[in-house]
N, C-alpha and C positions, 0 to 999 in steps of 0.2 A: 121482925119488922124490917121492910124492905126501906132502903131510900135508894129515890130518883137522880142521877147524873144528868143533866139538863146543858144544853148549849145555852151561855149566856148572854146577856143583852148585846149585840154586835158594836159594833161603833156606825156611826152616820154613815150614810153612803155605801155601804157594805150590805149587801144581803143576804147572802149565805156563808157558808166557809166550809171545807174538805177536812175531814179527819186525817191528819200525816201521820202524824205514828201514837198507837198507845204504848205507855209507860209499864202497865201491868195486865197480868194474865187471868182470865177466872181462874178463882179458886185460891189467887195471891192476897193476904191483908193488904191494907193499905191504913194509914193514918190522915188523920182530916188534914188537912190543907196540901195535902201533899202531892202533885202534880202526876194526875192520872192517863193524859192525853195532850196533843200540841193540834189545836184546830190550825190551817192554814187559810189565809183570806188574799185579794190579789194585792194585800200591802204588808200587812203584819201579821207574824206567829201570836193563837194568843191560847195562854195556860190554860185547861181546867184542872181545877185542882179537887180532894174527895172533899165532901161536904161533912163526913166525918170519920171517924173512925169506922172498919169494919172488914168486910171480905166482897172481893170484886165477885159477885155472883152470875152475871151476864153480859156481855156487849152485845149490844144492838144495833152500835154503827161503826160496820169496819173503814180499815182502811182505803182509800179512795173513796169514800163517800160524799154526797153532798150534803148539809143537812143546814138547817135555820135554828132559829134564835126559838128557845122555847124546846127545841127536841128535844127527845129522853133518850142519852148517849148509852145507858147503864145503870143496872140495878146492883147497891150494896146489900147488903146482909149484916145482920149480928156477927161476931167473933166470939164464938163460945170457946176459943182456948183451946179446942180440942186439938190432936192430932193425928193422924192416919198410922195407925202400927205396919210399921215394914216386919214384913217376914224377912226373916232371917235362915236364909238357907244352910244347913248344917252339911259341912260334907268332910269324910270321913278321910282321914291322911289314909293311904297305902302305902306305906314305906316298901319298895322290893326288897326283897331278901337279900343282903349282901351274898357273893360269892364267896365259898368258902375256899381258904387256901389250902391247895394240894398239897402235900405233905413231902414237897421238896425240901431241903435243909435251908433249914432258916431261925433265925434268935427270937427269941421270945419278943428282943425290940421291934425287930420286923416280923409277925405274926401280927402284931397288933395296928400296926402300920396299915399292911395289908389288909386287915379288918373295914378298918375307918375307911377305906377308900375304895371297898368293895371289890378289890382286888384277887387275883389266885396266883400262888408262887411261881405256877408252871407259864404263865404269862409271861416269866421276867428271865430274861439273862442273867445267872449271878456270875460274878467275878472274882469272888472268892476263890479260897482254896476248895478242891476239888468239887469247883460250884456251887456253892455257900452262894447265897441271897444277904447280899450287902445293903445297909439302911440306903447307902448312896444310890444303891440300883432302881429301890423301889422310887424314888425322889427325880432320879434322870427319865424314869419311865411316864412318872406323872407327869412333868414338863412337859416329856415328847407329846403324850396325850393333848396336852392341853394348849401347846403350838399349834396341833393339827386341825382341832376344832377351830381355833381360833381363825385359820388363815380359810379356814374352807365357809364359817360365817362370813368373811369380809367378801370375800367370792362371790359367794351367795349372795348381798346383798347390793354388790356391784354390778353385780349379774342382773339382778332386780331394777336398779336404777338405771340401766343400759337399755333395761327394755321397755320403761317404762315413759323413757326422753323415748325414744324411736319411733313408741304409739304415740307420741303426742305432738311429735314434729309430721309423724303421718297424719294424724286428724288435721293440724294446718296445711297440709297442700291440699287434705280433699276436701276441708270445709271450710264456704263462707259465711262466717257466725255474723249476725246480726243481731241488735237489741230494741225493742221496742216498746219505751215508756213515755207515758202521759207526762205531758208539759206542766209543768208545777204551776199556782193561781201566780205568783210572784213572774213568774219566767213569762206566760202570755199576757201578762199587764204591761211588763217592758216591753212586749215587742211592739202591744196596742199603743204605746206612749213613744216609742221610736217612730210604728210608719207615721202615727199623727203628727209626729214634727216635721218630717221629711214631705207632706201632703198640705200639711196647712200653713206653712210659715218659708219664708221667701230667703232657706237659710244660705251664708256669705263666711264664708273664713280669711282672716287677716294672722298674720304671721310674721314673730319678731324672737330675736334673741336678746338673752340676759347673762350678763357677767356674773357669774354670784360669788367672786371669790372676797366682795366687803361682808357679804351677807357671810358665810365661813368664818372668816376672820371673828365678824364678832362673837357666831358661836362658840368658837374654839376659845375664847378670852371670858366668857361666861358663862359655859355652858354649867360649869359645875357649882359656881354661886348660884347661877336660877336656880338649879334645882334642891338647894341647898334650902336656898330660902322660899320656895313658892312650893317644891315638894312634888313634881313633874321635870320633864324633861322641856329642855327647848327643840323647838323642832323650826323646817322649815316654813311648814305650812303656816303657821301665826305671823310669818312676816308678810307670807301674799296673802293673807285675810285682812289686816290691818292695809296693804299698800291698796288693795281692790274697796275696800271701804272708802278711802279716803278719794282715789280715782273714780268712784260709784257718785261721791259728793260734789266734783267736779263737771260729768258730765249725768246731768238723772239720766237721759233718754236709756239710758244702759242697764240702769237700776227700775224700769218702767215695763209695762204690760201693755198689750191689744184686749180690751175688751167690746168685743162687737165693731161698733165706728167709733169706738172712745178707747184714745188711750190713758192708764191709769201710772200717774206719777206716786210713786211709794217714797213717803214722808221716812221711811224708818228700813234697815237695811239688814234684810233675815238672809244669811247666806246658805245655802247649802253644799255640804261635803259628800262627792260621792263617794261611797264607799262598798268593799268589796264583803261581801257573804256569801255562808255555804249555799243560799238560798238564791244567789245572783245580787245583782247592783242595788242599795241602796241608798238614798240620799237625805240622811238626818240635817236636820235646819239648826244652825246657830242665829237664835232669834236676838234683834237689837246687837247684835257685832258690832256697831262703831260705840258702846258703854263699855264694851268687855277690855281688861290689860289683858297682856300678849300671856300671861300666865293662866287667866281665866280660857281661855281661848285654847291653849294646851290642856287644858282638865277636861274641857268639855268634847276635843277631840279623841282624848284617850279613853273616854269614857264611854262616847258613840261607839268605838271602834269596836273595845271590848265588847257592848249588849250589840253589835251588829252578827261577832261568831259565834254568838250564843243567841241568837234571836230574840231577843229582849226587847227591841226597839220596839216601843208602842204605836199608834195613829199619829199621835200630836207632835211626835217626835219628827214626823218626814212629811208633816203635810205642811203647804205652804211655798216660802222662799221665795227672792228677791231677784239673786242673783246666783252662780253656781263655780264652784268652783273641783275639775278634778283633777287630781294628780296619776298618770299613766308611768311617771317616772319609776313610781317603787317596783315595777313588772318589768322593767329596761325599757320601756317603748323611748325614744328617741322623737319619734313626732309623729302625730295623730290630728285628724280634727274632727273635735266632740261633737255631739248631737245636741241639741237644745231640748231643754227640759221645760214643756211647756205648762204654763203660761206664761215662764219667763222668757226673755227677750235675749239673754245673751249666756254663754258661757266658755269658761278660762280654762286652757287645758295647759297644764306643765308635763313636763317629761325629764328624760334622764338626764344627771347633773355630769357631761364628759366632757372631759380636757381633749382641748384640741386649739390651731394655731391661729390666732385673731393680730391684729393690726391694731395696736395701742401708742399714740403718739409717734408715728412714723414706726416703731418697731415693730417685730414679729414678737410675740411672746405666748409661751403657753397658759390657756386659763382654762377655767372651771366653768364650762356654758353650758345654759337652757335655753330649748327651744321653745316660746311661749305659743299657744294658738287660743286666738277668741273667734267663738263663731258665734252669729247675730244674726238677727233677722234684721232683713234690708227691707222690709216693710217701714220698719218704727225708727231704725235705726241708719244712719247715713254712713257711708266708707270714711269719711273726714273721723267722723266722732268714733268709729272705732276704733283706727289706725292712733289716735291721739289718746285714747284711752290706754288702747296696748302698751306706746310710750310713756305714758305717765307711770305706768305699774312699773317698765322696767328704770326708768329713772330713779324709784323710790326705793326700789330692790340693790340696782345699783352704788347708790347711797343712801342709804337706813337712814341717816341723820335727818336726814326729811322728814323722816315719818314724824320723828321730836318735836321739830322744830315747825313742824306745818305749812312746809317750801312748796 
């Protein structure tokens, strides 16, 4: 009895999806639920997994294909237990014939010596009295033997790796290798979703720094209760999600969208985290962020992060969001300014967190700065309200106590 491996229902908006890689081979069992294939769509990896037990009997859509919802990926088979008998090739030792030792003078100890080792007496120098074959001799002879081989292998096989770097520094000056592979559904979505921002929205970047050696301070004084007690790490990111929430409620136009001639004010505040995969960028949403503690916030970012390098991330997980926030810091970028993620209106870029020499109360002093950048569309959004926005986040970063107290 055959079963059908079927591509299943897609999600909205989605109409086809690429086979990327399958998991097993004909002719491999497989176990029902057990992940036989990874379809690729231009937003999420999605499992199929076997429908039951049995034996992968056919593929019928390889890799790089395109196929829909409803297609027959593969036919399983029964698992009758059997197994393929390997021959076993029989081959027969020929041991050579040891050399027999010449009948030069030698002891019974060394005859047998000799024996073992295939040796003949007339091979050996004895040292003995009137030429006697001393156990010692046969022993210093073995040695020399076995120096000789040994240095003329290493030779050999220096000899081997001299020439083998020589061809391959010659194939680099006379060739220029080239590769050429198809743009994965994920890689051509982002780039469809970059020109459209750079084409359809009137984008403006504003640019500020942030002190963050309060924000430090208070990690370094609790980092190891939070995690004690909430079972995560504290990070940085939970403080500019919390400060951008609260600056998002200050000014909507920020936290708001272009639809057609209407713009839309968003009552509730889905943020999104870009984040990095083997697949390229994506952007999981923290949905309702201004309900979440700064702990919740850390769970749900460690948790993105994770099903992001394992492809895990679903549809509902990245569809949507408010406002955007990324960080280029973890990769040392210094300062960058983001692309907007449309159809929202604005996005926060942080960067690397380096000590360098600022002017604090008349003095010079060293601290721990970030460069912040928000870029926005100057459609929806005015230079005043963002520049004021920018400050508000670092105000609130600056001093945390704000965020508490709702300054």
């Amino acid at each position: 009895m055959e079963i059908e491996v079927k591509v299943p229902q897609l999600p909205e908006s989605i109409a086809d999806a690429t086979v990327a890689a399958w998991h097993k081979k004909p002719g491999e069992r497989v176990a029902a639920d057990e992940n036989l294939l990874d379809l690729e769509t231009d937003k999420v990896v999605l499992e199929v997994p076997a429908p039951a037990d049995g034996v992968l009997r056919e593929i019928l859509a390889k890799e790089g294909e395109t196929v829909v919802a409803g297609q027959v990926l593969a036919r399983l088979g029964e698992d009758t237990g059997a197994t393929q008998p390997q021959a076993e090739a029989s081959q027969e030792s020929v041991v050579p014939p040891a050399k027999k030792p010449s009948s030069s003078p030698a002891g019974p100890a060394v005859r047998r010596l000799l024996e073992a080792h295939g040796l003949a007496a007339d091979e050996i120098q004895g040292s003995g009295r009137h030429g006697r074959i001393l156990k010692e001799d046969v022993l210093t002879h073995i040695d020399r033997q076995e120096s000789s081989s040994t240095s003329s292998a290493e030779q050999t096989v220096e000899t081997e790796a001299e020439q083998a770097q020589n061809e391959e520094n010659q194939a680099v000056r006379t060739e220029r290798v080239e590769k050429r592979v198809p743009m994965t559904r994920l890689r051509a979505r982002i780039a469809e979703r970059l020109l459209q921002a750079q084409h359809q929205t009137a984008s403006l970047t504003t640019f500020n720094e942030v002190d963050m050696q309060a924000v430090i301070d208070m990690r370094r004084r609790y980092c190891e209760r939070f995690e004690e007690t909430h079972g995560v790490r504290l990070g940085f990111m939970s403080f500019f999600i919390v400060a951008a929430v609260e600056a998002l409620k200050r000014f909507p136009a920020v936290n708001a969208s272009i639809d057609g001639d209407d713009i839309v004010y968003h009552g509730y505040f889905d943020i999104g985290l870009a984040v990095s995969s083997p697949r390229g960028l994506v952007v999981p949403i923290l949905r309702d962020a201004d309900l979440m503690s700064m702990a919740e916030i850390e769970r749900h970012i460690s948790d993105y992060a994770a099903r992001a390098r394992d492809n895990k991330l679903g549809l509902e997980d990245i569809s949507g969001g408010t406002f955007t926030l990324s960080n280029g810091g973890v990769f040392g970028s210094l300062l960058s300014t983001p692309i907007l993620n449309p159809p929202q209106s604005a996005i926060l870029g942080m960067h690397k967190i380096q000590e360098r020499p600022v002017a604090v109360d008349g003095e010079i002093l060293i601290r721990p700065m970030m460069y912040l950048a928000l870029s926005y569309d100057h459609r929806l959004i005015d230079g005043r309200e963002a520049v004021q926005f920018l400050v508000t986040i670092k105000e609130f970063i600056e001093d945390p106590a704000r965020l508490l107290l709702a300054l």
